[in-house]
Structures are given as structure tokens and as C-alpha cells.
MOPAC internal coordinates of N, CA, C and O (Angstrom, degrees):
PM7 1SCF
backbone

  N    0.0000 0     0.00 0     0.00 0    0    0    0
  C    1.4552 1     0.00 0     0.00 0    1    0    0
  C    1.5171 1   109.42 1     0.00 0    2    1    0
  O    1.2310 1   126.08 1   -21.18 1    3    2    1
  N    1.8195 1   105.91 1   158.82 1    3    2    1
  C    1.5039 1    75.44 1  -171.83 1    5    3    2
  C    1.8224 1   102.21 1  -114.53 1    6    5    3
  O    1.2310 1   107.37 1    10.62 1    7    6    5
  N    1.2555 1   141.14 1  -169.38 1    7    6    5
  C    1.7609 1   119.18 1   172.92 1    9    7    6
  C    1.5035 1    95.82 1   -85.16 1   10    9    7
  O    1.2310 1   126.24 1   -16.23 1   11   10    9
  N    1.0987 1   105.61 1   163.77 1   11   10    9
  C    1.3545 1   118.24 1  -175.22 1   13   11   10
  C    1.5729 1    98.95 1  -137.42 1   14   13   11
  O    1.2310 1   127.55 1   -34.65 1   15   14   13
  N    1.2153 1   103.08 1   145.35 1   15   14   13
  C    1.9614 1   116.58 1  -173.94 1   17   15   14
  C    2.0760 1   103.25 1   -96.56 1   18   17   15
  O    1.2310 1   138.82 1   -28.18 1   19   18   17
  N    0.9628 1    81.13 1   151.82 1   19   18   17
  C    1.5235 1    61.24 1  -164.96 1   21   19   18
  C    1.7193 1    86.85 1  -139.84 1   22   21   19
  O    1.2310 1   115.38 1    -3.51 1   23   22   21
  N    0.9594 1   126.38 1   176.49 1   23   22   21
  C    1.8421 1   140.88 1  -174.24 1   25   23   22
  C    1.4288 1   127.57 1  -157.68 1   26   25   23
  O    1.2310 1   120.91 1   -35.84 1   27   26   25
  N    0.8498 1   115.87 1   144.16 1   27   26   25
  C    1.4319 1   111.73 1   173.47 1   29   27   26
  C    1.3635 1   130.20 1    -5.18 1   30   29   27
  O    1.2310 1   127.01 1   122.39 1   31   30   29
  N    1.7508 1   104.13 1   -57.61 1   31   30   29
  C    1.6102 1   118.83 1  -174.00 1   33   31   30
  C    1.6105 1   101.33 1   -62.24 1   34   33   31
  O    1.2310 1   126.03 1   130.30 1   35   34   33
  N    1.0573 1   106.02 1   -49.70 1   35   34   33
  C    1.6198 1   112.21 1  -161.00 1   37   35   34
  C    1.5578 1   120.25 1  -103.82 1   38   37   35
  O    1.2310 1   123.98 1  -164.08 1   39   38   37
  N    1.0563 1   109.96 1    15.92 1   39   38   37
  C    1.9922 1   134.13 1   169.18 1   41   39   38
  C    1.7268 1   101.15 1   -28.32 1   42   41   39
  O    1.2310 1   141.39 1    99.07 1   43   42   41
  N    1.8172 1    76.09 1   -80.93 1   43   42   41
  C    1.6020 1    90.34 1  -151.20 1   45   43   42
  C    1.2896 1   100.63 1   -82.65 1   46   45   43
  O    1.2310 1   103.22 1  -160.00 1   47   46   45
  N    1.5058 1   148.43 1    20.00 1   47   46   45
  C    1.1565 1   125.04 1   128.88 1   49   47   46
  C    1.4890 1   142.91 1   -83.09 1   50   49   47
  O    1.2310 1   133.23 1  -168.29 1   51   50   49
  N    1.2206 1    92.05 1    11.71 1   51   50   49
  C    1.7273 1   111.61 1   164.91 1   53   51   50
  C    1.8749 1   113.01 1  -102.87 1   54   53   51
  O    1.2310 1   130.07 1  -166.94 1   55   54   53
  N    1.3234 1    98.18 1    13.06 1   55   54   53
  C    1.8610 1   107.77 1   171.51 1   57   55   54
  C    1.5731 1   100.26 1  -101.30 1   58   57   55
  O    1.2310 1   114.29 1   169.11 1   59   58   57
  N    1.0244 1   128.41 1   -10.89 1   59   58   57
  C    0.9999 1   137.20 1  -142.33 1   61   59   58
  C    2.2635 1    98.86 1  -113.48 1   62   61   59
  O    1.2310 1   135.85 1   157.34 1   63   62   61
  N    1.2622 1    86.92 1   -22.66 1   63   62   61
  C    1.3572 1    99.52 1   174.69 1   65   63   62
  C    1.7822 1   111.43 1   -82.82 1   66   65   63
  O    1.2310 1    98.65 1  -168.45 1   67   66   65
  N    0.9331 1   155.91 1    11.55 1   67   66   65
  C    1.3379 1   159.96 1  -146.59 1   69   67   66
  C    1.4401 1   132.24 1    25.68 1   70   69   67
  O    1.2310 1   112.51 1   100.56 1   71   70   69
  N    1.2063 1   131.75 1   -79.44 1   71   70   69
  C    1.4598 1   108.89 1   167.69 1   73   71   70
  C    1.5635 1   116.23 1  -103.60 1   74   73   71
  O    1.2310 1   124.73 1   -29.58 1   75   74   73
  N    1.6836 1   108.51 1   150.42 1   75   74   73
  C    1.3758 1   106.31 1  -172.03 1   77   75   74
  C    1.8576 1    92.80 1  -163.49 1   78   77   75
  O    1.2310 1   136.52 1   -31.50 1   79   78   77
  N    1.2025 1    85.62 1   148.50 1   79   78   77
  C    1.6821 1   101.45 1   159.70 1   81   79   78
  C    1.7436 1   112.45 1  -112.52 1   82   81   79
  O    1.2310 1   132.61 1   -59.32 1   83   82   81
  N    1.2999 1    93.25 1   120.68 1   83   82   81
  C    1.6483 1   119.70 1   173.04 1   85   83   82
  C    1.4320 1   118.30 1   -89.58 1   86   85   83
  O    1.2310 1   113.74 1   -50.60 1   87   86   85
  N    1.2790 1   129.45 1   129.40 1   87   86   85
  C    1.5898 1   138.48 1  -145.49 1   89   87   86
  C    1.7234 1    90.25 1  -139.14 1   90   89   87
  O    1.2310 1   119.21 1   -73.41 1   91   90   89
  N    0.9608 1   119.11 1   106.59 1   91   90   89
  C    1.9771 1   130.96 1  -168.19 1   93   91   90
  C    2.0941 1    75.85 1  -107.77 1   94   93   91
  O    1.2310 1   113.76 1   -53.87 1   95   94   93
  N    1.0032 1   129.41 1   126.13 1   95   94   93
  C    1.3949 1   140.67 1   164.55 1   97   95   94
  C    1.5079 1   111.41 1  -158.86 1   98   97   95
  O    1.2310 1   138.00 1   -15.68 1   99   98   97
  N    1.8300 1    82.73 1   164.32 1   99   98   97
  C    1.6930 1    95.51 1  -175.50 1  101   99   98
  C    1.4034 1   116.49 1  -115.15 1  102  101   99
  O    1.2310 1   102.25 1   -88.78 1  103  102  101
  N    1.0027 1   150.07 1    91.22 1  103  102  101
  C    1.6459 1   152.08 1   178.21 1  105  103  102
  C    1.7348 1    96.50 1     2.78 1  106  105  103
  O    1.2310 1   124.95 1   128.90 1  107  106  105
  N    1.4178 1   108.09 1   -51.10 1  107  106  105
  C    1.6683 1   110.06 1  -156.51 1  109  107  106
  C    2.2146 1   101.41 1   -90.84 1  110  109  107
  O    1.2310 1   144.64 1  -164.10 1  111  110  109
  N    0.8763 1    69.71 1    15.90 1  111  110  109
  C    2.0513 1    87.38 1  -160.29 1  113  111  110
  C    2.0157 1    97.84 1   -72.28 1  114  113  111
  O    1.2310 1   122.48 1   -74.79 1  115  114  113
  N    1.2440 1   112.85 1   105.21 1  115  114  113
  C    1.8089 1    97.17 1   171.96 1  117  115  114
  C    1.2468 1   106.21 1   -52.08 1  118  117  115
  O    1.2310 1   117.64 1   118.20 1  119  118  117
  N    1.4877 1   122.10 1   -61.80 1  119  118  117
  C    1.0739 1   120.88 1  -161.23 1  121  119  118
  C    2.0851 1   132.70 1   -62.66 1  122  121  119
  O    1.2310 1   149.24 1   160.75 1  123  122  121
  N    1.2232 1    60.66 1   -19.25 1  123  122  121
  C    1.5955 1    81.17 1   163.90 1  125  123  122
  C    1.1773 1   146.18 1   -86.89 1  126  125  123
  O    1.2310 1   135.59 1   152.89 1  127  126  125
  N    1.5456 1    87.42 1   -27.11 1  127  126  125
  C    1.8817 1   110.76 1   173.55 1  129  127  126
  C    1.8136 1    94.52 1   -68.66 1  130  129  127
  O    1.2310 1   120.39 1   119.16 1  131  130  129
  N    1.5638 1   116.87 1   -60.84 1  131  130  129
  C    1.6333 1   120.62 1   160.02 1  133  131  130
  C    1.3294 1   123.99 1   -31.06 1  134  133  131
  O    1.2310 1   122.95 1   145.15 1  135  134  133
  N    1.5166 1   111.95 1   -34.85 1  135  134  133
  C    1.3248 1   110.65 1   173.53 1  137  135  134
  C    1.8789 1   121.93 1   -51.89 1  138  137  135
  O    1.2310 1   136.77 1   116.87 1  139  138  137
  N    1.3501 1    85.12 1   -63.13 1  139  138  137
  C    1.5053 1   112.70 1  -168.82 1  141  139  138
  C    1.3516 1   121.07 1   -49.11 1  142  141  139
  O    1.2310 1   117.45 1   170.91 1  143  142  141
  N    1.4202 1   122.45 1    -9.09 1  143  142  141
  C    1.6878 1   125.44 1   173.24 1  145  143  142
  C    1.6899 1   102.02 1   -88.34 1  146  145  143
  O    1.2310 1   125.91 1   124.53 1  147  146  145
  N    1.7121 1   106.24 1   -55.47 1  147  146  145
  C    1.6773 1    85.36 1   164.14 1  149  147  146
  C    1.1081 1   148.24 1   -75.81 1  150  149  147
  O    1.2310 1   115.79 1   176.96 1  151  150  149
  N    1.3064 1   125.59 1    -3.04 1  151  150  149
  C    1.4631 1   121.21 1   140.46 1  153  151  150
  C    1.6445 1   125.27 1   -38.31 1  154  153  151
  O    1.2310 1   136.85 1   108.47 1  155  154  153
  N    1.8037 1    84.97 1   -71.53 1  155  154  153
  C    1.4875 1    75.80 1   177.97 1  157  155  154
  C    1.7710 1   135.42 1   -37.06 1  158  157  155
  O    1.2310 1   132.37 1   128.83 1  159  158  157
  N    1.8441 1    93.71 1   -51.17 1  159  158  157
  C    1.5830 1    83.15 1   165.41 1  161  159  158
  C    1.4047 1   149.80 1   -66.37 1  162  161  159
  O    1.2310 1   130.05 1  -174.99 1  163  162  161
  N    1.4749 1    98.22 1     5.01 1  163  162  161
  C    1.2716 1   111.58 1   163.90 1  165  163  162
  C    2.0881 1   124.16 1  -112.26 1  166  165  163
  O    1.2310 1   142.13 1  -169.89 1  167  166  165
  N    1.0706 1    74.64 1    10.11 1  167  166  165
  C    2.2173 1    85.64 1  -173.10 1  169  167  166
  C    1.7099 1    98.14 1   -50.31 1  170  169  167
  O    1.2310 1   120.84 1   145.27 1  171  170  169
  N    1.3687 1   116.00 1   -34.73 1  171  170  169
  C    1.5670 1   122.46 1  -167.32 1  173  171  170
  C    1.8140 1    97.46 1   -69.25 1  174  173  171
  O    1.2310 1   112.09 1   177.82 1  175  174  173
  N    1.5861 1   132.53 1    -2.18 1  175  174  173
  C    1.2023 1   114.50 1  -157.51 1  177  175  174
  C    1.6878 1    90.93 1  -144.24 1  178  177  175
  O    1.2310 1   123.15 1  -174.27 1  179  178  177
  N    1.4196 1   111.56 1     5.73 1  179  178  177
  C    1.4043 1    99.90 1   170.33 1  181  179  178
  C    1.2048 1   106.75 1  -156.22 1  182  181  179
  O    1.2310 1    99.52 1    -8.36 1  183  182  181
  N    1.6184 1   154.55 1   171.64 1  183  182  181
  C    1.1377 1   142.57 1   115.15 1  185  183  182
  C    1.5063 1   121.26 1   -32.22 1  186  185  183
  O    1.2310 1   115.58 1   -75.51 1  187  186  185
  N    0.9646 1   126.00 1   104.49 1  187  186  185
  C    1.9675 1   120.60 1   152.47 1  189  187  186
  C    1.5024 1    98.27 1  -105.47 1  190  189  187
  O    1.2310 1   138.23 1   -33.64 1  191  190  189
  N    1.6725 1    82.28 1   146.36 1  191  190  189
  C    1.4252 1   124.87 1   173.94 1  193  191  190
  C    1.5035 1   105.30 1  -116.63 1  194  193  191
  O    1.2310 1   122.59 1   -51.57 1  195  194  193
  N    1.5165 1   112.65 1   128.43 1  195  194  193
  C    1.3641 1   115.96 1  -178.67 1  197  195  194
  C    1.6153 1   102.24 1  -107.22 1  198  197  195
  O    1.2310 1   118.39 1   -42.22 1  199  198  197
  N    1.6508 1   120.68 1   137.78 1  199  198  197
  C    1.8535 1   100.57 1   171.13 1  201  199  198
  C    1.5101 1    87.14 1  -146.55 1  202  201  199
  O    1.2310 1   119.32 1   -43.77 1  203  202  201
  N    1.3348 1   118.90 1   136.23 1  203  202  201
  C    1.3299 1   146.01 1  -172.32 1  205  203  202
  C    1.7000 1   102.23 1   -77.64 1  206  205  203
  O    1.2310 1   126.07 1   -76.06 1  207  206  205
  N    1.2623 1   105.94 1   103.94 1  207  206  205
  C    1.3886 1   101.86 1  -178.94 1  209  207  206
  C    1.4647 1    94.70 1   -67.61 1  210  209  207
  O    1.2310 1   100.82 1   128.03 1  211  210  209
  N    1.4054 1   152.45 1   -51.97 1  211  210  209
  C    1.3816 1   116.55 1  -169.74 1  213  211  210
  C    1.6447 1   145.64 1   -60.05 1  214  213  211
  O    1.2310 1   131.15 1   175.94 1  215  214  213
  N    1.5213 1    96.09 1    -4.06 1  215  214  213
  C    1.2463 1   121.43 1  -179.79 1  217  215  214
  C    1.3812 1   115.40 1  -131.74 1  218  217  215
  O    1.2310 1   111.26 1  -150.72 1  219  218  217
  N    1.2512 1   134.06 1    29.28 1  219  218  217
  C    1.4555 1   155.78 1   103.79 1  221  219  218
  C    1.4594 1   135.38 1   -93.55 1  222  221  219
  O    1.2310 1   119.80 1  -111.40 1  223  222  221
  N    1.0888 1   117.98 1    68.60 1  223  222  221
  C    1.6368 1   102.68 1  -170.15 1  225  223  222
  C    1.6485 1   102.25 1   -88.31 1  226  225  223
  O    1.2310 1   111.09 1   137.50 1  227  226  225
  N    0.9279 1   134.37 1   -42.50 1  227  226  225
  C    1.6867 1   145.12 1   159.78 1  229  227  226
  C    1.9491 1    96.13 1   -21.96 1  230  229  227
  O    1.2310 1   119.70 1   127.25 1  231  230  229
  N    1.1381 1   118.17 1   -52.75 1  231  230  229
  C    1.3707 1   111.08 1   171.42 1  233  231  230
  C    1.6504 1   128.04 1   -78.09 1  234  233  231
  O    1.2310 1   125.07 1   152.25 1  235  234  233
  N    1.2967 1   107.87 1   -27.75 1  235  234  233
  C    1.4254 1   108.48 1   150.52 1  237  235  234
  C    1.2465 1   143.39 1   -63.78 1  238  237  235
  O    1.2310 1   125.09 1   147.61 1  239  238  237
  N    1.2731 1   107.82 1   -32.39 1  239  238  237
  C    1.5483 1   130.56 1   156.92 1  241  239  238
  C    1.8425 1   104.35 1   -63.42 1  242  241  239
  O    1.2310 1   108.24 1   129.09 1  243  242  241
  N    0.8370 1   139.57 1   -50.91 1  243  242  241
  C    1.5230 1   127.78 1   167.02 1  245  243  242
  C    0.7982 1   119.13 1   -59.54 1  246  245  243
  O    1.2310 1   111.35 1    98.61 1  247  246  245
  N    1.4939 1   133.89 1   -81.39 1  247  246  245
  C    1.1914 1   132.91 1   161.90 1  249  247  246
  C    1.8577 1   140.00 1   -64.12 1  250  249  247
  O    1.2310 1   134.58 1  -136.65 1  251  250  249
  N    1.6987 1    89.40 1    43.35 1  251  250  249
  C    1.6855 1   104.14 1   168.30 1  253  251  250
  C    1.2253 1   106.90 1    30.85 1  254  253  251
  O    1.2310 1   118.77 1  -105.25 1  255  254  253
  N    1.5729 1   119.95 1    74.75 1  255  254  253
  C    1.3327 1   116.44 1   164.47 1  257  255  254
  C    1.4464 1    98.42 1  -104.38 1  258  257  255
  O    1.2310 1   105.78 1   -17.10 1  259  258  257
  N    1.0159 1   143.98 1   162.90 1  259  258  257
  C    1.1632 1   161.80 1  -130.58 1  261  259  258
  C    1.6211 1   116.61 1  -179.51 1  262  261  259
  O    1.2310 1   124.41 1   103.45 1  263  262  261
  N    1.1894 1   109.15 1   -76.55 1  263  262  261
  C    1.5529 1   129.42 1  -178.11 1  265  263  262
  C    1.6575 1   109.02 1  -114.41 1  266  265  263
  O    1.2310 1   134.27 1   -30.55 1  267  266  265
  N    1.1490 1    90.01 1   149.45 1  267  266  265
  C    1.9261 1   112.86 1  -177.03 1  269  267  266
  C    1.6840 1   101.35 1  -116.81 1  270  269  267
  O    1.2310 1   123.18 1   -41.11 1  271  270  269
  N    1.3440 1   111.51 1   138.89 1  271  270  269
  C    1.8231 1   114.48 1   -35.84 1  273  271  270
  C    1.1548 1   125.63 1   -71.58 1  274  273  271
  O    1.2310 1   114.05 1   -29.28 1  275  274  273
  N    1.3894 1   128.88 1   150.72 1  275  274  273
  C    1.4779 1   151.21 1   168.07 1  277  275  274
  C    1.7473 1   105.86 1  -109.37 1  278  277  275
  O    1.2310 1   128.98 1   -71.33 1  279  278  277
  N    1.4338 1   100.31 1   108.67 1  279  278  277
  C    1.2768 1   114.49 1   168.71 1  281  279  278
  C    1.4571 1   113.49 1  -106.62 1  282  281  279
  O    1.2310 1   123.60 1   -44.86 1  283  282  281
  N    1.4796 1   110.70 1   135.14 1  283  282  281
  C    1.5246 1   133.40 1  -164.13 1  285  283  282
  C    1.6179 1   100.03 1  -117.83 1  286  285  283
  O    1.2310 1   115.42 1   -63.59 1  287  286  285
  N    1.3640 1   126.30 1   116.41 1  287  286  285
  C    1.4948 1   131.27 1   157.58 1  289  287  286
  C    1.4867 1   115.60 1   -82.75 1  290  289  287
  O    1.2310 1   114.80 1   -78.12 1  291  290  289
  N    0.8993 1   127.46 1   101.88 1  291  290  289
  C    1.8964 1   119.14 1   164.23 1  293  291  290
  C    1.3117 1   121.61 1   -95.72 1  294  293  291
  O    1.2310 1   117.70 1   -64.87 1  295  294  293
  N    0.7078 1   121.98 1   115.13 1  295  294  293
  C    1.7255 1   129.30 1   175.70 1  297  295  294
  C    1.1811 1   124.03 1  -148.23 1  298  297  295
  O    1.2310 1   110.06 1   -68.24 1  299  298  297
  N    1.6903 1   136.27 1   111.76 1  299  298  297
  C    0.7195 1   144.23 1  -162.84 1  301  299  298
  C    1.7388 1   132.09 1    56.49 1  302  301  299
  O    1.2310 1   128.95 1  -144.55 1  303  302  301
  N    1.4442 1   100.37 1    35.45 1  303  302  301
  C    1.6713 1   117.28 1  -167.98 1  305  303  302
  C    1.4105 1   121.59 1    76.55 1  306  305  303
  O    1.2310 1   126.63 1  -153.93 1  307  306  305
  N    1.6628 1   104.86 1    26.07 1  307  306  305
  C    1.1739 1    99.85 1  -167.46 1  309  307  306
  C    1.5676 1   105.72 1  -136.01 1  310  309  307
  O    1.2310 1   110.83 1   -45.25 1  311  310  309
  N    1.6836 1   134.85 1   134.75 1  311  310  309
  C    1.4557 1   125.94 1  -142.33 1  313  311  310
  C    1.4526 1    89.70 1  -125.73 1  314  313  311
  O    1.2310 1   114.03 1   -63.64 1  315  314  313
  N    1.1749 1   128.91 1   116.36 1  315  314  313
  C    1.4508 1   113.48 1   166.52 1  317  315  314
  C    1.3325 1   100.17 1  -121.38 1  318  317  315
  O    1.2310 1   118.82 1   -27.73 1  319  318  317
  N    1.6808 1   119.85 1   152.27 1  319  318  317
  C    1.5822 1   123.60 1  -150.94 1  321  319  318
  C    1.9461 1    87.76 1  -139.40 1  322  321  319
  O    1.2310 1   136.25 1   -53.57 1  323  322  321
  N    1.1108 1    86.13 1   126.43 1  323  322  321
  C    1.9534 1   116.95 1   158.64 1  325  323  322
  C    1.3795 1   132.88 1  -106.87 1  326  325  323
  O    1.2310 1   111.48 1   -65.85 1  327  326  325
  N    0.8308 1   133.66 1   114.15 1  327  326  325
  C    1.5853 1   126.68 1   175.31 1  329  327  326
  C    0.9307 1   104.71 1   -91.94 1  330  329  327
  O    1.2310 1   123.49 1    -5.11 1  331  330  329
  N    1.2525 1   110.92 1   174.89 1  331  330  329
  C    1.8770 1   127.16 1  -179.27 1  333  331  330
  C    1.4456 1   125.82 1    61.25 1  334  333  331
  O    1.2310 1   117.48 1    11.90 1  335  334  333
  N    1.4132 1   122.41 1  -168.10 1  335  334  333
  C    1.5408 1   132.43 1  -157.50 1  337  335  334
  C    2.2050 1    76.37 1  -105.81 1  338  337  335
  O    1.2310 1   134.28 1   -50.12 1  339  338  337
  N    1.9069 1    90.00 1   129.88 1  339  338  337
  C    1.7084 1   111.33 1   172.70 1  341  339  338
  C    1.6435 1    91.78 1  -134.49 1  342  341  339
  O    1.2310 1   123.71 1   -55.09 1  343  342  341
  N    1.1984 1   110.49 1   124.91 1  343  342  341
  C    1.7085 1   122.94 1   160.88 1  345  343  342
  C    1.7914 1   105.13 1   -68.61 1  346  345  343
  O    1.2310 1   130.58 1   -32.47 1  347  346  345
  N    1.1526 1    97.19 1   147.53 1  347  346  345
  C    1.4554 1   111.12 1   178.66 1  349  347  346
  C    1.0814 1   120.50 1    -1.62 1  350  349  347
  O    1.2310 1   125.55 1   106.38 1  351  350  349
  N    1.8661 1   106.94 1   -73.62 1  351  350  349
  C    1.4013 1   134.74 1  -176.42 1  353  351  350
  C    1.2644 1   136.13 1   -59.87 1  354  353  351
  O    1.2310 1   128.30 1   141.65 1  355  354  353
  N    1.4475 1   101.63 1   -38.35 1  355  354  353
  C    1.9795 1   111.21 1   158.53 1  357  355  354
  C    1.5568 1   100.03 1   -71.63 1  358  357  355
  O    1.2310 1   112.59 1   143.96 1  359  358  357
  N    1.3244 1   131.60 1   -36.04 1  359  358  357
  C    1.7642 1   107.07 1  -170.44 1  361  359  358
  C    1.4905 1   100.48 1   -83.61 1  362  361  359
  O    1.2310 1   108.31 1   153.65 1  363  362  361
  N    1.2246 1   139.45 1   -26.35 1  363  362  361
  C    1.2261 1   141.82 1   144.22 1  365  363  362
  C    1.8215 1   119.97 1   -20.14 1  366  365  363
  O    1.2310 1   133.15 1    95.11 1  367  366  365
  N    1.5688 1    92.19 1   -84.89 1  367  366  365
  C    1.6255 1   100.18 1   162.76 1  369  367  366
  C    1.6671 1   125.58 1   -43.17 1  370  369  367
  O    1.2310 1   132.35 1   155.79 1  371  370  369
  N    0.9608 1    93.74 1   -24.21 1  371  370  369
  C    1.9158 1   104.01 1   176.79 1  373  371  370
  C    1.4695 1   106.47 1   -80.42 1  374  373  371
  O    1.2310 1   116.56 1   111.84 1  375  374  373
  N    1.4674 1   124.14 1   -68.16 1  375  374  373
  C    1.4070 1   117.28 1  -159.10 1  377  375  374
  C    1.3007 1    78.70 1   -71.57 1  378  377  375
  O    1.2310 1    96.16 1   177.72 1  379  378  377
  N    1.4678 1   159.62 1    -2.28 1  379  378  377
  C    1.8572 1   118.21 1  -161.52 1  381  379  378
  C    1.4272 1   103.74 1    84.04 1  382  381  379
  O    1.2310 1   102.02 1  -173.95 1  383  382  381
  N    1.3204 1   150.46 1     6.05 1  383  382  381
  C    1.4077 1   120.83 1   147.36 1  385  383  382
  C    1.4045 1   151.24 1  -109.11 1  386  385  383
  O    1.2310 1   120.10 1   180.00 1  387  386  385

């Protein structure tokens, strides 16, 4: 699969897809720049959604983002939220795969 960027307009039709990991980051973010290689090595085992907190803040404000990065699991109507830099294997161990 590949990440997909997603925005304001087009959010909530990617909720609509069932399970996914959501990636709230900042271009200027260290921890985030760190983020972004383990995702990738995991894109083959989940949907991620990437959304630029500086050019969504309307979605940060809903979904209580606060800190970069804020990772969001949804699956099955259900949102569980992480902050900070996770290597492969803990975001692995988290969603269940």
C-alpha cells in the first residue's frame, strides 16, 4: 500500500475505509522526520494516512493533536492515540500485527 496525504477536504472519507494508522506531522518536526522511515517499512501491513498539522489545524483541533507526531489507530470505530517517535516493532506491537 502506498501512504496517502490526506487534508481536511478528504479526512473523513478515509474513516470510512476501516482500519488505518493516521500520522498528524510537521515537515520541520525531528521526530517526525525519524518517524517516516518506519512507517514506510511497515505501509505493506497497514493503511497510513499522513496530514500535515500546519496545513490542517481544523483537524488537529478535533482530533486533540497537541504534539508532533500523534499517531491515531482506527479500527473498527475505535481511535487509539500515541505520541512521539515508535520504531517499527512497538507500532507493530500496538495495532496487533
Amino acid at each position: 500500500m502506498e501512504i496517502i496525504e490526506a487534508n481536511e477536504q478528504n479526512f473523513d472519507s478515509f474513516l470510512t475505509r476501516g482500519e488505518m494508522l493516521v500520522d498528524f506531522y510537521a515537515t520541520w518536526c525531528g521526530p517526525c522526520k525519524m518517524l517516516h522511515p518506519e512507517l514506510e517499512a511497515i505501509k505493506d501491513k497497514i493503511q497510513i494516512i499522513k496530514v500535515n498539522v500546519d496545513e490542517n489545524m481544523n483537524l488537529c483541533k478535533e482530533y486533540g493533536v497537541m504534539s508532533m507526531p500523534t499517531l491515531i489507530y482506527f479500527n473498527d470505530g475505535q481511535k487509539q492515540v500515541k505520541v512521539g517517535y515508535m520504531p517499527k516493532e512497538e507500532i507493530l506491537k500496538w495495532i496487533g500485527k
